[in-house]
ChimeraX commands (.cxc) that place a marker at each C-alpha (Angstrom):
marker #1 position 0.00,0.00,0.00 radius 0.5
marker #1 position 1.54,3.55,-1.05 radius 0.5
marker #1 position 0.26,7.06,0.46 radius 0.5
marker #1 position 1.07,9.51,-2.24 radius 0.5
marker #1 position -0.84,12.60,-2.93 radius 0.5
marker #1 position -0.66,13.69,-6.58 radius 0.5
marker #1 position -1.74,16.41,-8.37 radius 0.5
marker #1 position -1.01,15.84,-12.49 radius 0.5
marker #1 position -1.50,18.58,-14.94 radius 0.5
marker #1 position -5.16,18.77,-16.19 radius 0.5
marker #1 position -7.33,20.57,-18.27 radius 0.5
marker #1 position -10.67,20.89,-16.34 radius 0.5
marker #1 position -13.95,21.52,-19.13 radius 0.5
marker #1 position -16.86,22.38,-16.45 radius 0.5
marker #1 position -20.14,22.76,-18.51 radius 0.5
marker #1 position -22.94,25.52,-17.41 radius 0.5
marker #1 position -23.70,22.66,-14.74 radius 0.5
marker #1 position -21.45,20.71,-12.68 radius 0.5
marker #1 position -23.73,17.71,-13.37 radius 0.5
marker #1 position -22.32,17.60,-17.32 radius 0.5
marker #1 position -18.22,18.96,-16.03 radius 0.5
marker #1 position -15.66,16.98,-18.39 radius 0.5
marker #1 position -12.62,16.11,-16.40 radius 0.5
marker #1 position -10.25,15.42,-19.37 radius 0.5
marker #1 position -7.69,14.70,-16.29 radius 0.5
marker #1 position -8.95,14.25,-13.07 radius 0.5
marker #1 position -6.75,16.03,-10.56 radius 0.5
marker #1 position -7.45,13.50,-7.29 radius 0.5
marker #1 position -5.74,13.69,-3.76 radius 0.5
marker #1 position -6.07,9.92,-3.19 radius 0.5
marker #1 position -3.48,7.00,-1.75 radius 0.5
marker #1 position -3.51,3.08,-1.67 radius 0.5
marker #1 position -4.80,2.38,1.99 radius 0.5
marker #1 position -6.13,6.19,2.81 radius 0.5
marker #1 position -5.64,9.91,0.59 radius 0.5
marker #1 position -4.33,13.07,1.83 radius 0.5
marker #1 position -6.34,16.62,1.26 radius 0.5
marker #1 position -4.80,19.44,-0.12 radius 0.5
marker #1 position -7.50,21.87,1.74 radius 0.5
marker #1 position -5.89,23.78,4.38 radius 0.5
marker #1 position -8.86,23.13,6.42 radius 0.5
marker #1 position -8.45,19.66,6.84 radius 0.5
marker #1 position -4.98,19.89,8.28 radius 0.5
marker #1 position -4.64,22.83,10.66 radius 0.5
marker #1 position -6.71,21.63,13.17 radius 0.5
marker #1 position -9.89,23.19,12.93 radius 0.5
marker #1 position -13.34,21.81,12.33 radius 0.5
marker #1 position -13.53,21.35,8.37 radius 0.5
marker #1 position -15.26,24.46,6.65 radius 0.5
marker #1 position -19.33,22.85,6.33 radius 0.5
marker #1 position -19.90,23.65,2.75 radius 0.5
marker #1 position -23.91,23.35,2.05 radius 0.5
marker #1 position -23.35,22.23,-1.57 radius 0.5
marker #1 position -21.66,18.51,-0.44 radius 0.5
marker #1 position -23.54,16.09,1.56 radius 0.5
marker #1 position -21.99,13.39,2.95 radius 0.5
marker #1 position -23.66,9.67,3.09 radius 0.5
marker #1 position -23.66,6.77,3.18 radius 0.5
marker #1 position -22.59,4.65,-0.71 radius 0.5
marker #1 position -25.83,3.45,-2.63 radius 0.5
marker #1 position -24.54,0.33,-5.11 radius 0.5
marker #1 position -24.34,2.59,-7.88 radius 0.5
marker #1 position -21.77,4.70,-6.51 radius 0.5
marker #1 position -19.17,1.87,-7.14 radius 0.5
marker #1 position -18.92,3.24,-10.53 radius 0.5
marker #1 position -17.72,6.12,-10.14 radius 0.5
marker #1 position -15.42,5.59,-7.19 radius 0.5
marker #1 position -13.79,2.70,-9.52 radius 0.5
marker #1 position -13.38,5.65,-12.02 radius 0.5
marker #1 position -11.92,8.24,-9.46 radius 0.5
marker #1 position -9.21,5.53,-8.17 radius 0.5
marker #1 position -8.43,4.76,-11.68 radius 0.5
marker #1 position -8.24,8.13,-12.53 radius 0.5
marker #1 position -5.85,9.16,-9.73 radius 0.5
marker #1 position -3.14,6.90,-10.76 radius 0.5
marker #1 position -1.28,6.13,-7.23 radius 0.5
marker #1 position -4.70,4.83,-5.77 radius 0.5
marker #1 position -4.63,0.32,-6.15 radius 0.5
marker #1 position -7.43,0.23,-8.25 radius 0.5
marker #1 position -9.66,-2.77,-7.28 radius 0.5
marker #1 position -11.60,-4.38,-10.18 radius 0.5
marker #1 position -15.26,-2.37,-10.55 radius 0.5
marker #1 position -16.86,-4.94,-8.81 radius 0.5
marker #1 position -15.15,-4.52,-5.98 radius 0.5
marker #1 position -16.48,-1.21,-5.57 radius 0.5
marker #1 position -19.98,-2.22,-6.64 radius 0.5
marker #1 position -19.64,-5.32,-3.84 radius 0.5
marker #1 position -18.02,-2.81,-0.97 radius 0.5
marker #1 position -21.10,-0.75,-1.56 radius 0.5
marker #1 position -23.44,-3.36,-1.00 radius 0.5
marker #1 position -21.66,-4.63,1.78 radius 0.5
marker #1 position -19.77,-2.52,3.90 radius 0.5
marker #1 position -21.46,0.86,2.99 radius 0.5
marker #1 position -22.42,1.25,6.91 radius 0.5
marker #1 position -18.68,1.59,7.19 radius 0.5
marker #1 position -17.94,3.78,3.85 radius 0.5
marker #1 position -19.06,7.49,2.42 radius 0.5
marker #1 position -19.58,9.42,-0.58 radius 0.5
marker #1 position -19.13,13.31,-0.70 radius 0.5
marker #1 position -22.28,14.38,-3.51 radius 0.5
marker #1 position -22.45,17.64,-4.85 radius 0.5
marker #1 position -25.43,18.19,-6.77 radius 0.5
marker #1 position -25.96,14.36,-7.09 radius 0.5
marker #1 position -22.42,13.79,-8.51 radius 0.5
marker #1 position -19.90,11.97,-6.35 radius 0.5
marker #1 position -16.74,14.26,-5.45 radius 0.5
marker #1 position -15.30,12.16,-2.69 radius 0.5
marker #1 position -15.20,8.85,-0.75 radius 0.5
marker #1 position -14.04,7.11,1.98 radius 0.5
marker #1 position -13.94,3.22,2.67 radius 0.5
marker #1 position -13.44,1.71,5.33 radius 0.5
marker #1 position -14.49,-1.57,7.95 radius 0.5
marker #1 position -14.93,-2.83,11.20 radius 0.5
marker #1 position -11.45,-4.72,12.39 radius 0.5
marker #1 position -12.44,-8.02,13.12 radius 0.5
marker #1 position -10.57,-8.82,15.80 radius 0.5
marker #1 position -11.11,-5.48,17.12 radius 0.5
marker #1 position -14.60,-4.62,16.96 radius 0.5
marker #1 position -14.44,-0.86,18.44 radius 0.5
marker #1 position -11.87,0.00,16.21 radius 0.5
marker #1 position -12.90,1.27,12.27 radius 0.5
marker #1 position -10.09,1.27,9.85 radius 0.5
marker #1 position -9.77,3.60,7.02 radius 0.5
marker #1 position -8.85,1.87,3.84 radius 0.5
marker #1 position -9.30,4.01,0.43 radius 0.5
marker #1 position -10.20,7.73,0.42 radius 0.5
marker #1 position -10.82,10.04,-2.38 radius 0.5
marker #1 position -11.12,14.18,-3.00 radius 0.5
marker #1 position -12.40,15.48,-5.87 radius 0.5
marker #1 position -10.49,19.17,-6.70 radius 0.5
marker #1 position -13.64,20.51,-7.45 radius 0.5
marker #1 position -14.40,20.43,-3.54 radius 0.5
marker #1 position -10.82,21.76,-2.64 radius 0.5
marker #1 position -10.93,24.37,0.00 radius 0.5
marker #1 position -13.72,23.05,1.10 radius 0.5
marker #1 position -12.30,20.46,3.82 radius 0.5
marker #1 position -14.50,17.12,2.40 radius 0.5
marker #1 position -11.48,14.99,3.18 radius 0.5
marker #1 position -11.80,15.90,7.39 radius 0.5
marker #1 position -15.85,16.12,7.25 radius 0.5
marker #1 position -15.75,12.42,5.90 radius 0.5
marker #1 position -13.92,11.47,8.63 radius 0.5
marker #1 position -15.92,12.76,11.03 radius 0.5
marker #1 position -18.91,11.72,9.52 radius 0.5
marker #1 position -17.71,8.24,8.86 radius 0.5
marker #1 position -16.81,7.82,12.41 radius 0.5
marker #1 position -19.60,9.40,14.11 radius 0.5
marker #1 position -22.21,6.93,11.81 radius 0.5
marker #1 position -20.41,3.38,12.99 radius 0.5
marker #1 position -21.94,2.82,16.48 radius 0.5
marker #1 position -19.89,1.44,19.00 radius 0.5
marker #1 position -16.68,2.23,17.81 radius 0.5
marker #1 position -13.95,3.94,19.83 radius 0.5
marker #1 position -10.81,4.03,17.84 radius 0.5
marker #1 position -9.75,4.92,14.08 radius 0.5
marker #1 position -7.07,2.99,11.93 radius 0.5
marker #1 position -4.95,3.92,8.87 radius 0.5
marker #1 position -1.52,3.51,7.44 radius 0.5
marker #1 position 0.56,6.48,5.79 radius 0.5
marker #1 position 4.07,6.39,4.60 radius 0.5
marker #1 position 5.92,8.59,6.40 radius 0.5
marker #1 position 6.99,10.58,2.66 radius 0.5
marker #1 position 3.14,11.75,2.63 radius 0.5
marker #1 position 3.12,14.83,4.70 radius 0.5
marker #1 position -0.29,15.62,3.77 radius 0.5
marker #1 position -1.64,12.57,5.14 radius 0.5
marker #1 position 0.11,13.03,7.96 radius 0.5
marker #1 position -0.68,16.29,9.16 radius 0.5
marker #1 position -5.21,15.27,8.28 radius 0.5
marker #1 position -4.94,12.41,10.91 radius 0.5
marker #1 position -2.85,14.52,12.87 radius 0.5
marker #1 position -5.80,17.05,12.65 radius 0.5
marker #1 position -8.52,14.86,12.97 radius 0.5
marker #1 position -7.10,13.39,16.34 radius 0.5
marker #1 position -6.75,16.57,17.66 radius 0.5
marker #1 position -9.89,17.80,16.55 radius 0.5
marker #1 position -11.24,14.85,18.77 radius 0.5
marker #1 position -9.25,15.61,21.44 radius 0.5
marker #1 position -7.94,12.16,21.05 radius 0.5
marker #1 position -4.44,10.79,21.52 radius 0.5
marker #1 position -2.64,8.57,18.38 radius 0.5
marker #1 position 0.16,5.85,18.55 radius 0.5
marker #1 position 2.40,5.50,15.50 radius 0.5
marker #1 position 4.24,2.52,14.43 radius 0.5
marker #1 position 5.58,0.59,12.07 radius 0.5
marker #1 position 2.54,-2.21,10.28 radius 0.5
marker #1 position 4.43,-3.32,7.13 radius 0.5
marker #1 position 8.27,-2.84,6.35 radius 0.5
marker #1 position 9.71,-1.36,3.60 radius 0.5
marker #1 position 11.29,-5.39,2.73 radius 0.5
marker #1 position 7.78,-7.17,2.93 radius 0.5
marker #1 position 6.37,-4.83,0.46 radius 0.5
marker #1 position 8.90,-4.89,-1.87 radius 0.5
marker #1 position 9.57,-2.52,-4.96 radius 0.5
marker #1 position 11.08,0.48,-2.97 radius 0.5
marker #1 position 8.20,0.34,-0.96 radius 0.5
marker #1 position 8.47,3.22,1.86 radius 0.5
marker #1 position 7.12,1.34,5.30 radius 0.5
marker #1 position 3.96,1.63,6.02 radius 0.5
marker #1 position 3.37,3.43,9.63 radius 0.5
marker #1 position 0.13,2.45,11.39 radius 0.5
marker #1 position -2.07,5.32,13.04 radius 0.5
marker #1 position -3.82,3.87,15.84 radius 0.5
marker #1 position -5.91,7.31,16.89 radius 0.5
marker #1 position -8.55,6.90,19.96 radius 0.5
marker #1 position -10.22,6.66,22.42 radius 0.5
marker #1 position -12.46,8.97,20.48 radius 0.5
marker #1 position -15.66,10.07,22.04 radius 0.5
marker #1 position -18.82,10.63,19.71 radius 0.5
marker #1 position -19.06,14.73,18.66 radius 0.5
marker #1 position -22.43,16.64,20.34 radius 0.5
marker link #1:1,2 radius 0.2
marker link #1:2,3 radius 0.2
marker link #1:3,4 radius 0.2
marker link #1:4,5 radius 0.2
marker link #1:5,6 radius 0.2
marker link #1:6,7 radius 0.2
marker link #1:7,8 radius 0.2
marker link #1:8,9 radius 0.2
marker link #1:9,10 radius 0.2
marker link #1:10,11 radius 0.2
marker link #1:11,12 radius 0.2
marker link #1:12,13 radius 0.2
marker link #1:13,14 radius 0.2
marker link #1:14,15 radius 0.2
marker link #1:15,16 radius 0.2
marker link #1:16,17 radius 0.2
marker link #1:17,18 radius 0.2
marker link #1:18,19 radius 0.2
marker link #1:19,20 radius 0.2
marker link #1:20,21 radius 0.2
marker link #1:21,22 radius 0.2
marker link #1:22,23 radius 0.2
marker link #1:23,24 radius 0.2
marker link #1:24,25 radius 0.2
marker link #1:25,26 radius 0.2
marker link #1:26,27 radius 0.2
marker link #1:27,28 radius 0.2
marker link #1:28,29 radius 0.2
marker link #1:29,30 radius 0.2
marker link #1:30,31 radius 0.2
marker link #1:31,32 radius 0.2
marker link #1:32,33 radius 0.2
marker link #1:33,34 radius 0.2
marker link #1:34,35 radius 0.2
marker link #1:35,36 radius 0.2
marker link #1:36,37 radius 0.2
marker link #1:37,38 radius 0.2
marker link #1:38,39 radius 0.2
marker link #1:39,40 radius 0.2
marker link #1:40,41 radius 0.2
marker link #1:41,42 radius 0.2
marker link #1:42,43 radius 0.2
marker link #1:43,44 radius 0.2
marker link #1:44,45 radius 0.2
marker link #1:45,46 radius 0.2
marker link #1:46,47 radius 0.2
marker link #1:47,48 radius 0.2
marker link #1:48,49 radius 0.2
marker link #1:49,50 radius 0.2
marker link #1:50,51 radius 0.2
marker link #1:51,52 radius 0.2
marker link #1:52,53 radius 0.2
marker link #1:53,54 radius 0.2
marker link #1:54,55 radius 0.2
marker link #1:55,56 radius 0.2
marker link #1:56,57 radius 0.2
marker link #1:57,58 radius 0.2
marker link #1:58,59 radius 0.2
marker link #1:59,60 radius 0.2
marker link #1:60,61 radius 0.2
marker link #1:61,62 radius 0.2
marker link #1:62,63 radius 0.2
marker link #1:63,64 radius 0.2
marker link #1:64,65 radius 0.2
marker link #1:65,66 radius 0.2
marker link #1:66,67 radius 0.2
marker link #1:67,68 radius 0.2
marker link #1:68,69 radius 0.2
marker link #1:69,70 radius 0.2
marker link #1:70,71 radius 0.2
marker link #1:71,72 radius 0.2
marker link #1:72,73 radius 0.2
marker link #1:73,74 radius 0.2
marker link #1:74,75 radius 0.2
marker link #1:75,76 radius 0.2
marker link #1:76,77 radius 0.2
marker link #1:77,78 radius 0.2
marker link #1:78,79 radius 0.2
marker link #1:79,80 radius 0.2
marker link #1:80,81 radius 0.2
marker link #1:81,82 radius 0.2
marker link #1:82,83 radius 0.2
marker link #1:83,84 radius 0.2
marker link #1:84,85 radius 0.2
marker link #1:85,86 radius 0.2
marker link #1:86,87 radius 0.2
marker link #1:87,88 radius 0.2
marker link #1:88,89 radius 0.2
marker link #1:89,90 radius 0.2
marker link #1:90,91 radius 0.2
marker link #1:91,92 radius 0.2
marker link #1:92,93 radius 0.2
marker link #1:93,94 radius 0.2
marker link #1:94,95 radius 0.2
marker link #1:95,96 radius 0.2
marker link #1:96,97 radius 0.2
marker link #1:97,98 radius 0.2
marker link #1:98,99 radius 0.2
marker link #1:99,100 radius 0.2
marker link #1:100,101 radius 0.2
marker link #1:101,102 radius 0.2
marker link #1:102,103 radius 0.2
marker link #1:103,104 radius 0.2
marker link #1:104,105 radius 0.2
marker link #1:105,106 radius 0.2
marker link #1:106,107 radius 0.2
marker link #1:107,108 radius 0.2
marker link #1:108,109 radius 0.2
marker link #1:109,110 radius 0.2
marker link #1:110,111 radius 0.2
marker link #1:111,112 radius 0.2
marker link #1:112,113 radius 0.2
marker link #1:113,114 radius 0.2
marker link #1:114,115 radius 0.2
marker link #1:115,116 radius 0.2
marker link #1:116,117 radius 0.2
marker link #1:117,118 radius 0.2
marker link #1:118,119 radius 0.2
marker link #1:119,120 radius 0.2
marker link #1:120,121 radius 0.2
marker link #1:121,122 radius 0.2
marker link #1:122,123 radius 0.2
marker link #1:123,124 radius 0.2
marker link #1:124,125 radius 0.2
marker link #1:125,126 radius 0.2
marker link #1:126,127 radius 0.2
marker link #1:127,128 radius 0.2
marker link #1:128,129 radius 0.2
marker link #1:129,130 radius 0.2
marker link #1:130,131 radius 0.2
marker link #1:131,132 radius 0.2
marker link #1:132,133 radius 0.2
marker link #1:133,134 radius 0.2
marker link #1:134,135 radius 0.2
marker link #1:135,136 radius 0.2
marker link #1:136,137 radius 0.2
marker link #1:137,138 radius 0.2
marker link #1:138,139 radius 0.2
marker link #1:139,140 radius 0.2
marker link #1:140,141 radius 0.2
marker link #1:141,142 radius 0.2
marker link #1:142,143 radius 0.2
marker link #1:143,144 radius 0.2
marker link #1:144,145 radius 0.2
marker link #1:145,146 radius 0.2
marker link #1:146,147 radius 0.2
marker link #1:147,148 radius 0.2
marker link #1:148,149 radius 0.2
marker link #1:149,150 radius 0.2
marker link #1:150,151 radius 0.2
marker link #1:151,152 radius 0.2
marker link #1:152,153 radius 0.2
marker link #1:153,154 radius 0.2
marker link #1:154,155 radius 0.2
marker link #1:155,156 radius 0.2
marker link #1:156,157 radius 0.2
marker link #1:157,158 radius 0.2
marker link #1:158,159 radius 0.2
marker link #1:159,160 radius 0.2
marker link #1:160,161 radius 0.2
marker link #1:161,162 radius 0.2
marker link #1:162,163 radius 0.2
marker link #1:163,164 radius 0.2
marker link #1:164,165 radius 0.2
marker link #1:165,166 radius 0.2
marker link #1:166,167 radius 0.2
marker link #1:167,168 radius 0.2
marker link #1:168,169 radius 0.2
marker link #1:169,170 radius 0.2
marker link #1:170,171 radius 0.2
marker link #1:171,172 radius 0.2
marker link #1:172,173 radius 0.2
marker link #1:173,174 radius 0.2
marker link #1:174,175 radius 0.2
marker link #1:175,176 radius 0.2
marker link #1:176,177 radius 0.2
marker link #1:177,178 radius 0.2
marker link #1:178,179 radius 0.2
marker link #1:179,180 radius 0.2
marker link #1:180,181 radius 0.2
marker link #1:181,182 radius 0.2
marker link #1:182,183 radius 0.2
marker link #1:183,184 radius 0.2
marker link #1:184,185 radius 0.2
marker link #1:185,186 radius 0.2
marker link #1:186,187 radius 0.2
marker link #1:187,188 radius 0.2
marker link #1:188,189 radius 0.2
marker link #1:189,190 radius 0.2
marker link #1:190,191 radius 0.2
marker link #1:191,192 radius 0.2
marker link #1:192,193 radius 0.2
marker link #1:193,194 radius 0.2
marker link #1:194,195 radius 0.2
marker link #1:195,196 radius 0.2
marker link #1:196,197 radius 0.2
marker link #1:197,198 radius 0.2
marker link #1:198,199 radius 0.2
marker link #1:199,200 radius 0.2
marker link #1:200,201 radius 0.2
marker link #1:201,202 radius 0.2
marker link #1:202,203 radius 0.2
marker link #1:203,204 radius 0.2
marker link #1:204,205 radius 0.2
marker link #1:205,206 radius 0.2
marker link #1:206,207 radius 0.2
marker link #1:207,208 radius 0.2
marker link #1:208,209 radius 0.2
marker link #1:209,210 radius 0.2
marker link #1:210,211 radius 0.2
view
């Protein structure tokens, strides 16, 4: 699993409505296991900006689609086959999000319950659109993800320590929750092979449920 945050060149068409936009290259902050933000709001520490135009909810089926298209479009994310997507929807969508803006998906985060650690959600894929940058939808999935899963108490992820970006959003998303993180090494470097940077487990909790 690699946590990179890329941002290629694009040309970005947008049409009278966001529902017909053209991304001839989709610019995506996105990673293997979980994706950094480039918003300023979702690493500085302060409760992401709420922006009325993006909902965040829970995946419908359909919504496979186009998160298969946004990780193949970011190239860095492991794209899964599409359905993958269409099967995590179905079946661990109590444990995932979509970001919508005006009905179009911008954003999404999966995740699931650790099995041999029941109060403890891990964060596997996420997702940002750059049409919602600025608008902190990386750190309001988060919250929302882990305020919707009952009975959890702690929040999982990996990052490699190169990704800064990712760093600094769990960084700001335990603090935000005024909840303490451990950081250690999950995978090495040597069992991932090809170059691999490490992969450094965030273990962030215990995390009490927002008012």
């Amino acid at each position: 699993m690699t946590v990179l945050q890329v941002t290629s060149g694009a040309e970005i068409a947008l049409s009278a409505t966001v529902e017909r936009r053209e991304l001839r290259t989709s610019l995506l902050t996105s990673l293997d296991m979980t994706a950094a933000t480039s918003d300023a709001s979702d690493t500085d520490g302060r409760p992401p900006t709420a922006t009325p135009e993006v909902t965040i909810e829970a995946p419908e089926i359909a919504d496979g689609v186009a998160m298969h298209r946004m990780a193949a479009e970011s190239g860095v994310l492991d794209v899964n086959s599409r359905y993958a997507y269409l099967i995590w929807c179905r079946d661990f969508a109590a444990t995932s999000v979509v970001a919508r803006m005006k009905d179009q998906v911008v954003g999404f985060v999966t995740g699931f319950r650790r099995p041999d650690a029941p109060d403890t959600l891990v964060v596997w894929q996420v997702a940002v659109d750059p049409v919602t940058r600025g608008a902190g939808v990386g750190g309001r999935m988060l919250d929302s993800l882990f305020d919707r899963v009952p009975g959890v108490a702690y929040m999982e992820t990996t990052v490699t320590p190169d990704n800064e970006s990712s760093n600094r959003m769990f960084v700001s998303f335990a603090t935000r929750r005024n909840a303490g993180f451990e950081r250690t090494e999950l995978f090495s470097g040597e069992l991932l092979g090809a170059g691999h940077e490490p992969e450094m487990l965030y273990r962030i909790g215990p995390i009490a449920p927002q008012d």
